[in-house]
Residue frames relative to the residue before (quaternion, step in Angstrom):
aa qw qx qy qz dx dy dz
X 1.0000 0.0000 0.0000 0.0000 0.00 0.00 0.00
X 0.0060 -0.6991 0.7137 0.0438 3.60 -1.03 0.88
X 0.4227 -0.5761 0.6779 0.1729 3.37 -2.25 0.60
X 0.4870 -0.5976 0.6111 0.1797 3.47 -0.79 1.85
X 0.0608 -0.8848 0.4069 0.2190 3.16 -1.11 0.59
X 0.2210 0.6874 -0.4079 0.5588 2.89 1.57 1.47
X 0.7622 0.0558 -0.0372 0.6438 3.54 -0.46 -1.54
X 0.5079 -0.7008 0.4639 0.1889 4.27 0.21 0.52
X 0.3824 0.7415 -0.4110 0.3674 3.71 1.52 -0.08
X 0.2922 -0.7902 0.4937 0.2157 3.08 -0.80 0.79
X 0.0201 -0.8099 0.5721 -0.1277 3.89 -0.07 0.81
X 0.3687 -0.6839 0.5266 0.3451 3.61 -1.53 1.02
X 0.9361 -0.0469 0.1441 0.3174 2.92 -2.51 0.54
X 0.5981 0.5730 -0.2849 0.4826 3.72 0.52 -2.17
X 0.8059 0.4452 -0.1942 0.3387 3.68 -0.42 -1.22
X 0.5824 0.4908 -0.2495 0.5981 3.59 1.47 0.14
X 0.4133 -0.7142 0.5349 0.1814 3.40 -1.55 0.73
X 0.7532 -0.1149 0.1797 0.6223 3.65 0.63 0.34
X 0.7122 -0.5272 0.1901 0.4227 3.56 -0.35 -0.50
X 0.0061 0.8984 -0.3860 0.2093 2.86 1.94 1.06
X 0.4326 -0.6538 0.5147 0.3472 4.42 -0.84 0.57
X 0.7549 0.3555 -0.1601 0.5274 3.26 1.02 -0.82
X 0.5476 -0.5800 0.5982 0.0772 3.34 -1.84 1.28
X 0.8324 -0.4727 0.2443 0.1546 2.91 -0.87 1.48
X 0.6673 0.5825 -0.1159 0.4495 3.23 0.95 -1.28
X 0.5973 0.6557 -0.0356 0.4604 2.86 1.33 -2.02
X 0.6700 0.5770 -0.0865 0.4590 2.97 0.69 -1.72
X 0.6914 0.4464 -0.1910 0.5351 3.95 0.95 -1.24
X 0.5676 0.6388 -0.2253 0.4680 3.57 0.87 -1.37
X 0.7618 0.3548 -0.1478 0.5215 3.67 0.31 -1.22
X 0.8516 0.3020 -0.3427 0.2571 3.69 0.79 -0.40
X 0.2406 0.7240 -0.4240 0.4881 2.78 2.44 0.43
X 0.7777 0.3997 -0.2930 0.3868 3.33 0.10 -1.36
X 0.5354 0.5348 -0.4021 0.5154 3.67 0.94 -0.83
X 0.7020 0.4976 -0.3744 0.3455 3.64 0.21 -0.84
X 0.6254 0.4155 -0.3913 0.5321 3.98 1.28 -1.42
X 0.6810 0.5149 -0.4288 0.2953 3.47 0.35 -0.98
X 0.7575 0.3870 -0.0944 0.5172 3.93 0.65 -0.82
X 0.3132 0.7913 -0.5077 0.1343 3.58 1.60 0.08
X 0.7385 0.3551 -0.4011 0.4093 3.96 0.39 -0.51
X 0.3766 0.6597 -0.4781 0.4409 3.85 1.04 0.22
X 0.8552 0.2686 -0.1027 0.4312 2.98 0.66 -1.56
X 0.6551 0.4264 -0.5154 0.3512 3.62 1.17 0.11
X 0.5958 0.6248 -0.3376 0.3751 3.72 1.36 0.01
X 0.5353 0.3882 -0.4424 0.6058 3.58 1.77 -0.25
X 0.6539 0.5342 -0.4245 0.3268 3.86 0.19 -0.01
X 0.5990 0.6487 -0.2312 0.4085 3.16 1.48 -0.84
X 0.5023 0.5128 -0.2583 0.6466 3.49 1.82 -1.51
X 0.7381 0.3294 -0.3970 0.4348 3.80 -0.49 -0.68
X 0.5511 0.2953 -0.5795 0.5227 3.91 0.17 -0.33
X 0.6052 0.4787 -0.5123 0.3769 4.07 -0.40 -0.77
X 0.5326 0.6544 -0.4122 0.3439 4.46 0.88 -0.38
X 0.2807 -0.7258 0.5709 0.2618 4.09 0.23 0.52
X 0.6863 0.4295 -0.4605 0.3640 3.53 0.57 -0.06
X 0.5888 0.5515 -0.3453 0.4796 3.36 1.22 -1.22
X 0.5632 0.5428 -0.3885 0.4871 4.12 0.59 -0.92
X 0.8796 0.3083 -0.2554 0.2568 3.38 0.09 -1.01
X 0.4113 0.7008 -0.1571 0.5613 3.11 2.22 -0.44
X 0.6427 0.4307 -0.1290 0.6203 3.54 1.36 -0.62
X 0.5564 0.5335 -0.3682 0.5198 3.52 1.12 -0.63
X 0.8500 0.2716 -0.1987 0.4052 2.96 0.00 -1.54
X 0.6017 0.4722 -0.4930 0.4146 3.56 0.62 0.60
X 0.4897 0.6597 -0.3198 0.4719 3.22 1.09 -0.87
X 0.6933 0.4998 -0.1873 0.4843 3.97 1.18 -1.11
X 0.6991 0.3390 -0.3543 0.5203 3.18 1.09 -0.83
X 0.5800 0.4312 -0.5846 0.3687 4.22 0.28 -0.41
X 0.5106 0.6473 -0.4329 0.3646 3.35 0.74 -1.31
X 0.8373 0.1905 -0.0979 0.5030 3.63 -0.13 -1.23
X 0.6936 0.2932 -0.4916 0.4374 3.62 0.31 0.45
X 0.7059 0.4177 -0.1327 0.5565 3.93 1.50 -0.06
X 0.0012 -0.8974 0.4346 -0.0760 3.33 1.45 1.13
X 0.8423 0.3020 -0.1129 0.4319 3.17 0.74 -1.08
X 0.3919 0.6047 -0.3775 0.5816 3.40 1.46 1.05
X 0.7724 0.2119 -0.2034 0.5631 3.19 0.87 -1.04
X 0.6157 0.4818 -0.4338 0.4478 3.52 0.30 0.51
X 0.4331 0.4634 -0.3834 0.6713 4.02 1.52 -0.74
X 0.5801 0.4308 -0.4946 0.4830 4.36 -0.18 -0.14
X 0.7868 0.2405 -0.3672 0.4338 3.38 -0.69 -1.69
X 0.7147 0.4079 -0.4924 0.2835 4.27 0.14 -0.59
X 0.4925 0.5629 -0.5111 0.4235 3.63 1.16 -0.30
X 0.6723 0.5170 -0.3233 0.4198 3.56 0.43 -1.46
X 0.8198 0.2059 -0.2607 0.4664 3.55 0.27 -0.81
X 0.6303 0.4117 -0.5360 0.3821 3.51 0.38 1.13
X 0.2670 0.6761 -0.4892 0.4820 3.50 1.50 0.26
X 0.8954 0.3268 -0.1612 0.2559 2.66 0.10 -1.85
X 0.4394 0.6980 -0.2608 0.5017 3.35 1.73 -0.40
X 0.5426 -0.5794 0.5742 0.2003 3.28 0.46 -0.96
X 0.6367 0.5610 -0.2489 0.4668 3.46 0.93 -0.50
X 0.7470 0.0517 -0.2443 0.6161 3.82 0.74 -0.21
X 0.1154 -0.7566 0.6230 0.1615 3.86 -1.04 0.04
X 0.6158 -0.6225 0.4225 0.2341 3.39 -1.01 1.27
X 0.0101 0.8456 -0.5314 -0.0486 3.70 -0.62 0.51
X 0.5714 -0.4887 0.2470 0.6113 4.00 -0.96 0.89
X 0.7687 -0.2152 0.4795 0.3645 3.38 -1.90 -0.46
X 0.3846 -0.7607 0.4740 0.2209 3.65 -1.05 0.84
X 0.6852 0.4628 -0.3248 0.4591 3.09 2.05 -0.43
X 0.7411 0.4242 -0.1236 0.5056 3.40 0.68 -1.34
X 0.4471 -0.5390 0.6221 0.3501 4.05 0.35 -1.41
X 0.4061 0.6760 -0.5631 0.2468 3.61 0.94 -0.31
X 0.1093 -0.7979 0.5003 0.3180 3.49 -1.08 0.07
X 0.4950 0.5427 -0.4625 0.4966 3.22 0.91 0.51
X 0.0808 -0.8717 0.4108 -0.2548 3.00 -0.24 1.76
X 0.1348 -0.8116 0.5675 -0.0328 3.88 -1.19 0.71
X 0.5192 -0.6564 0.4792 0.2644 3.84 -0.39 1.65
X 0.0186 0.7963 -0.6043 -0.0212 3.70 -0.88 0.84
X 0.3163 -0.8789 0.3557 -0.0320 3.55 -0.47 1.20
X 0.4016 -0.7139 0.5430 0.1852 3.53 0.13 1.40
X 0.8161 0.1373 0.2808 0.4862 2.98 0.11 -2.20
X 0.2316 -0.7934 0.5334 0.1801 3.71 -0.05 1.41
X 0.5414 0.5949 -0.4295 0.4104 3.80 1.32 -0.42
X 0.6270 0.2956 -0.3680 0.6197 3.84 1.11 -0.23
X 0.0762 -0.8049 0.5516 0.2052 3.62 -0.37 0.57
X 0.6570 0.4793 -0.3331 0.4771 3.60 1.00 -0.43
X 0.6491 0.5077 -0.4210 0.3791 3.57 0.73 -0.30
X 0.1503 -0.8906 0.4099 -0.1272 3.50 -0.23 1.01
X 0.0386 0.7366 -0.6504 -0.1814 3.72 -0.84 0.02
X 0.2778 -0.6664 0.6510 0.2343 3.65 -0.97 1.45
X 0.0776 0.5446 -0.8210 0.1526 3.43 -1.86 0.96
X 0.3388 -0.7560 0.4739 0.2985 3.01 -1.73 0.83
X 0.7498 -0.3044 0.0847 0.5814 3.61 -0.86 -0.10
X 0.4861 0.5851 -0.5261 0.3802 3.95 0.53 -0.85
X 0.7820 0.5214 -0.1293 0.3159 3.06 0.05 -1.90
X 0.3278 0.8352 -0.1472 0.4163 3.63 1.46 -1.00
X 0.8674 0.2246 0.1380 0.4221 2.61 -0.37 -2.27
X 0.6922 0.4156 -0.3799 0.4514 3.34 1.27 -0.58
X 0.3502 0.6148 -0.5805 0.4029 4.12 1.47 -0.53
X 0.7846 0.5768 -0.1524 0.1689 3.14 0.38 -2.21
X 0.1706 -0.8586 0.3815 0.2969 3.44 1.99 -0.50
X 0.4239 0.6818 -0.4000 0.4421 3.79 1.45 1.48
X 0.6804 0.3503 -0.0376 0.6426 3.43 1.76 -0.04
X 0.4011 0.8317 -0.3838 -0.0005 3.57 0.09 0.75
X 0.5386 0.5952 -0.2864 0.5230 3.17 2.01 0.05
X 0.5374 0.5113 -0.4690 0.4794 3.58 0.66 0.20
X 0.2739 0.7607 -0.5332 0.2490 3.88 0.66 0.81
């Protein structure tokens, strides 16, 4: 058992990055906040790395493989996108929260228009790829 030396909880070994003072939690929390607080730092060093030909092409060729091992994922997108834009489906708040900023969530990629709107929190947490941002 160690004492976080932030939130002061006492928690085992597991809950620690190496022999880091601070608990995991701690550890997420602070670089969230570092991240809102410094957000145009960090969207202008992201902005230089896409401009890297290696990173682009490194991104390509991944971008090819989801594409072609997730066919029917990327094809349930472009028909969502082009019925937005059509007019034909209309975004609605989150089913969990109300958020209206919002993202198309797919049971079944064979129905591509049938959808459940959630925002990204919610999303990511269906998706079980996001679970500490609670």
């Amino acid at each position: 058992m160690k004492k976080c030396k932030y939130c002061e909880k006492l928690k085992p070994q597991t809950e620690y990055y190496g022999v880091q003072g601070e608990c995991k939690s701690c550890t997420k929390k602070r670089v969230q906040q570092n991240y809102r607080k410094n957000i145009e730092h960090y969207i202008n060093y992201e902005k230089q790395r896409e401009q890297n030909p290696e990173r682009k092409a490194k991104k390509l060729e991944y971008q090819r493989r989801s594409r072609a091992k997730f066919p029917g994922k990327y094809k349930a997108r472009g028909k969502i996108n082009n019925a937005i834009r059509d007019g034909k489906l209309i975004k609605n708040p989150c089913e969990v929260c109300g958020e209206i900023k919002v993202e198309a969530h797919h049971t079944d990629y064979r129905s591509p228009l049938k959808v459940t709107w959630l925002c990204r929190k919610h999303h990511m947490e269906i998706e079980g790829k996001l679970t500490y941002l609670k």
